[in-house]
N, C-alpha and C positions, 0 to 999 in steps of 0.2 A: 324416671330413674335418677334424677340430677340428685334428687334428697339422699341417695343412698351413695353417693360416690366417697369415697375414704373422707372421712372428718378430720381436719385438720388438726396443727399442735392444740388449739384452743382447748380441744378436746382430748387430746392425747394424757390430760392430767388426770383423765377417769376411767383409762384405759386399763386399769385393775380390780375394775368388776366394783362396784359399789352398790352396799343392801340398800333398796327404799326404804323397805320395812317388813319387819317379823316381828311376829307375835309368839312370844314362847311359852305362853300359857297353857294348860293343861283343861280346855273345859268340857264339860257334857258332850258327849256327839250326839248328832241327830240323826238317828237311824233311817228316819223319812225321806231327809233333807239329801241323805250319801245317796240313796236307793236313785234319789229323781235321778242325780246328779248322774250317777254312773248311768240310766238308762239315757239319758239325754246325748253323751259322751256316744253310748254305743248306737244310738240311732242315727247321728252324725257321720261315722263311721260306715256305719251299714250303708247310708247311703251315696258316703263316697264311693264305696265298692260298686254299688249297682251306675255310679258313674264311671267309672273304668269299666265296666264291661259290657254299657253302652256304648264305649269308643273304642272296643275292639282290645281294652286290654293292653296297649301296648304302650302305655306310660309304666308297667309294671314289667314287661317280656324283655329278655335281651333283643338285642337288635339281630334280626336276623342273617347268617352268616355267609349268605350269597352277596348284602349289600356292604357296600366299601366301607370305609372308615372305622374309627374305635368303637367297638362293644362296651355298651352302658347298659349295665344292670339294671338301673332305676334313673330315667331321665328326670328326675328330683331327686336327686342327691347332694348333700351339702359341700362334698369333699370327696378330692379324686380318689378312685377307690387303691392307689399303691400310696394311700396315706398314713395307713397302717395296717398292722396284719392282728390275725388273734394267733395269741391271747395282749388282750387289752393291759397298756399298763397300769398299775395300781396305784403309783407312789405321784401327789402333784406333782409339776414342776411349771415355774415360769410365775405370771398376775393370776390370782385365784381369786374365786369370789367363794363365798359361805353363809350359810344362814340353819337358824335349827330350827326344825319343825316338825310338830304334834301328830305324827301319822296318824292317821285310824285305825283301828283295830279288830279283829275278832277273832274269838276264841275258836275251839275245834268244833261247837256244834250252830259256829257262823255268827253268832251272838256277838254284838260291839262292845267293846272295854276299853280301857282305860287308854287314850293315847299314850303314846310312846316317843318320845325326843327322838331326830335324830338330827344329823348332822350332814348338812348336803354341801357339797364342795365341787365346784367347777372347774375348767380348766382346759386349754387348749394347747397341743400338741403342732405346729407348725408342721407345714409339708415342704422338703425342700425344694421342689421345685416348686415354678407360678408360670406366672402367664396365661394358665385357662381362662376363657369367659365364663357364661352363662353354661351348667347350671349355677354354679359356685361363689360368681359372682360378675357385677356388670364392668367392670375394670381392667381386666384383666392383671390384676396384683396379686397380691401373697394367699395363701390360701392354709387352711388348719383346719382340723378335727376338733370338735366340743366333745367333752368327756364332763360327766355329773359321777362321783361316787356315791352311796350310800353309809354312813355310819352307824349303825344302831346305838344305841346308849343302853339294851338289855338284851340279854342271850337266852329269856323264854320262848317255851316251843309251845306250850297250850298257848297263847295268846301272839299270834301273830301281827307287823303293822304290813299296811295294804298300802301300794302303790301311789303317790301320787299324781293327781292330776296337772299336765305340763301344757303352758297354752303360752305362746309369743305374741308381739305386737309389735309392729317394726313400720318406720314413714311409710303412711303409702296403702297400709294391710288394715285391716279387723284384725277379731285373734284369730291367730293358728293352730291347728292342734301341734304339737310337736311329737312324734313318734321317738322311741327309747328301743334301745335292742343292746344286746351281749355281745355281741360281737360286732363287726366292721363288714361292711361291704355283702351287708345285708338286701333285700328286695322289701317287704313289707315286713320282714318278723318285729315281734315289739315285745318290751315288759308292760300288756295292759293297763292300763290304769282300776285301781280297786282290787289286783293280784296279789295275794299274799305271798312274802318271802321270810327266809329263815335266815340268810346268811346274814352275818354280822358286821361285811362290809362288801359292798359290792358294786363294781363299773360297770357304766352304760355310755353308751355312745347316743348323741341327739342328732335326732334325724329328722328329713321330710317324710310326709305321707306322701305316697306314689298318684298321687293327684291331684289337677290344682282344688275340687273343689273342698278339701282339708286346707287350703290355705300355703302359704307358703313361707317361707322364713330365710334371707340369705346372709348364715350363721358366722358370717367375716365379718359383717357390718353391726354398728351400732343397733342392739335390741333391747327387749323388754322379756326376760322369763318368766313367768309366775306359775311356783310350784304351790299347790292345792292339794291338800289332806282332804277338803270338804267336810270339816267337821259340823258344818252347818249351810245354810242358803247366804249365811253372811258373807262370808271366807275369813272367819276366825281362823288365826294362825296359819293362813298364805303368807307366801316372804314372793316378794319381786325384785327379783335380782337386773340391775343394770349391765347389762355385757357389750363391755366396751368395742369400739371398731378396730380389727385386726391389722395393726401396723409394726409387725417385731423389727426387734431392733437385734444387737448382738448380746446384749446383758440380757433382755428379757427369754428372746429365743433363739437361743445358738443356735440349736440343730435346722433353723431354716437357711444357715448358714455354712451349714456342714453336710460331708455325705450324706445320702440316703440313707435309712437304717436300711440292712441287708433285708429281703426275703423273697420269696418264691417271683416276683414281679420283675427281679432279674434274668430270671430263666432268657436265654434266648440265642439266636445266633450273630457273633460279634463281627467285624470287620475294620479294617484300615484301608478305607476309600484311596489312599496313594499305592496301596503295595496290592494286588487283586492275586488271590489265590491263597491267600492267610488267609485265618482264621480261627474262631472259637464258638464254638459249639458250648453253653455253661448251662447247667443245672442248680438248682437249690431249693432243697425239699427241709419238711419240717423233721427233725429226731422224734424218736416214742418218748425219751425223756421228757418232750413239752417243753423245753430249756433250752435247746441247739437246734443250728439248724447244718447239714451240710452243703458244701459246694461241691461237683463234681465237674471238671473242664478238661474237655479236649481239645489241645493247642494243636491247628495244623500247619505246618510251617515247613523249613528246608534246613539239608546239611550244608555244607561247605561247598559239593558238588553242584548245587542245586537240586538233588533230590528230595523230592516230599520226603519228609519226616514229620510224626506226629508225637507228641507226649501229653501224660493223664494228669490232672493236678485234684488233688480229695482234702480237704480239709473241714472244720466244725470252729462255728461261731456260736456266741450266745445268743439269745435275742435280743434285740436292740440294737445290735453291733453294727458298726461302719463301716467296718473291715477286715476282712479274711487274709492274719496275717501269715508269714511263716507259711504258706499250705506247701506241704512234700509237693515233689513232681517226680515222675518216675519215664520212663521210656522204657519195651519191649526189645530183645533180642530172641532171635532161632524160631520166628515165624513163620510163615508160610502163604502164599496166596490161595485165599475161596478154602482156609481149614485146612490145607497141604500139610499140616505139621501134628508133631504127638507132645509137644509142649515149649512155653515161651519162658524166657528167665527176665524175672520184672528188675529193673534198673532203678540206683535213685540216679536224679538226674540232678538235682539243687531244692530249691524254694521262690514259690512266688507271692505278692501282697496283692489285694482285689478291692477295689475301693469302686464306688457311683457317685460323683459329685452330681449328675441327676440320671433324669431316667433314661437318656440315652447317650450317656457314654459311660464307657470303662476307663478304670485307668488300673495297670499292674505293672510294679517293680517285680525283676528276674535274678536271678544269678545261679548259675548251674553249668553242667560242661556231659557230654556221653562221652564220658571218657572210656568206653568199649567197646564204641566204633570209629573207625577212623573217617576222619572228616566231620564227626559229628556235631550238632551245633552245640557251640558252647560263646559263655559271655555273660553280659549284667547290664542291665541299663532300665530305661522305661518307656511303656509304649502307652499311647491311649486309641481305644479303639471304638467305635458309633454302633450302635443295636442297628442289625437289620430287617427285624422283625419281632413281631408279639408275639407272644405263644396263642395259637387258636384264638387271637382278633381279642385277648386281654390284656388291654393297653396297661403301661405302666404312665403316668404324668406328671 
């Protein structure tokens, strides 16, 4: 594993993805040649499978929830799964690599035609936290998400292009297959290879197959991608992209630098290990919009007297966001104990901000006052508070 440890500056100058080679010609496909190719592909496959369930399966199963430690969907996973949420974003950002190539293609009664340009763009997404090892990688350093787009260069529907074929090679490996899926924090789902699609620009996320004998790839380090149309047994118009070893900096990757982006991986119950008896109980679920997401917190804390008192905080972020700012906070008057009462009149109380510099701590700015109870707490300042748990053993990292 020495060959894989973070590659030095020597190397850092190629740390923005460099094409070997693409071929952007347009030639003949071989109908023969794709057929082998994909049977080959899926016999490989099939019999990674019949290797998982010769071993019980359980490179694929969560961890089972009677045994301690963090719940891992897929112990081949390239990136902690609170790396990111879906939906996937669309727009690059940060070193990207690129290369266009000659899909294959078939029409609606399965017939091959004419490749189709497209336009494949890579790129990776930093996680802010690190420190994990293995799966992710042997270092214990920074860790990111690969993302491959799709561009089409035409918007016909009788003629669609077909998936290509994704195989890595990394010190140390043979090829790998590399599995492809829609969304994040998937188990085995994939976009096949040789699958037709219609959209005219589309993210994937690059992943491992959930066993070793698909090979394995760890997607920090210095690799070798090669995307495969299979227009033939040659690999006319394969591109091999070089993707460089994962060292951000602050230019390249801020956000490994900055809060968490918010989402549901916050959920949990908060704490101030010096003060025992606060707390926050926080929520955050996805909107129907697809666009926001909400937070819902329940702050338990005291008056002046020292009597418990608690207050609600509700606000909406976009996605992506780092921070829930402004959120209302309100507080309850003319309740009652165990439902004693025939109704409560809701209070504002102030505003508060929510921020995760990582996945276990909170940090929130306050200012607010009940001003229609006497004693009630009131004031401004900031507190940071440590997770004291996962929601149902899913870890955030």
């Amino acid at each position: 594993m020495k060959a894989l440890i973070r590659l030095t500056l020597a190397l850092a100058a190629v740390a923005s993805f460099a094409a070997i080679a693409a071929d952007n010609s347009l030639p003949t496909p071989d109908p023969a040649a794709h057929a082998a190719a994909v049977a080959a592909r899926q016999a490989r496959i099939s019999a990674g499978r019949a290797h998982q369930l010769a071993s019980g399966g359980k490179s694929v199963a969560a961890v089972n929830t009677t045994v301690s430690g963090p719940r891992v969907a897929n112990s081949f996973r390239a990136y902690p799964p609170s790396c990111a949420a879906d939906p996937l974003p669309t727009t690059p950002t940060g070193p990207t690599s690129s290369a266009t190539v000659p899909l294959y293609t078939r029409n609606l009664n399965g017939d091959p035609g004419v490749p189709e340009n497209a336009t494949i763009t890579l790129w990776r997404i930093a996680c802010s936290s690190s420190g994990n090892l293995t799966p992710y990688n042997t270092d214990g350093g920074s860790n990111a998400i690969l993302l491959m787009k799709i561009d089409r260069s035409l918007q016909t529907t009788d003629v669609l292009p077909t998936f290509p074929s994704l195989t890595s090679t990394q010190t140390g490996t043979t090829v790998n297959l590399v599995r492809s899926a829609l969304e994040p924090n998937t188990v085995i789902s994939e976009m096949p290879f040789d699958a037709t699609f219609q959209a005219a620009s589309t993210v994937y996320v690059l992943e491992n197959y959930p066993d070793s004998s698909f090979g394995f790839t760890y997607f920090d380090y210095l690799f070798n991608l090669t995307i495969d149309p299979v227009l033939d047994a040659n690999g006319t118009g394969a591109a091999t992209l070089q993707i460089g070893d994962f060292n951000p900096t602050q230019a390249d990757y801020p956000a490994a630098f900055q809060n968490l982006p918010i989402d549901g991986y916050m959920s949990s119950a908060w704490y101030d290990s010096a003060h025992s008896g606060e707390g926050f109980v926080l929520q955050i679920y996805n909107n129907a919009d697809n666009a926001t997401r909400t937070l819902f917190a329940a702050w338990y804390t005291y008056d002046d007297a020292g009597i418990p008192f608690w207050m609600t905080a509700q606000g909406v972020a976009a996605y992506g966001s780092n921070t829930f700012s402004n959120v209302p906070v309100y507080y309850f008057t003319g309740g009652g104990f165990a439902g004693n009462f025939s109704g409560v009149t809701l209070n504002n109380w102030g505003t508060m901000n929510f921020s995760f510099p990582d996945c276990n701590t909170m940090k929130f700015d306050f200012n607010g006052a009940a001003t229609n109870v006497a004693g009630g707490p009131a004031g401004n300042g900031s507190r940071t508070f440590t997770r004291l748990a996962d929601i149902n053993g899913l870890n955030c990292e």
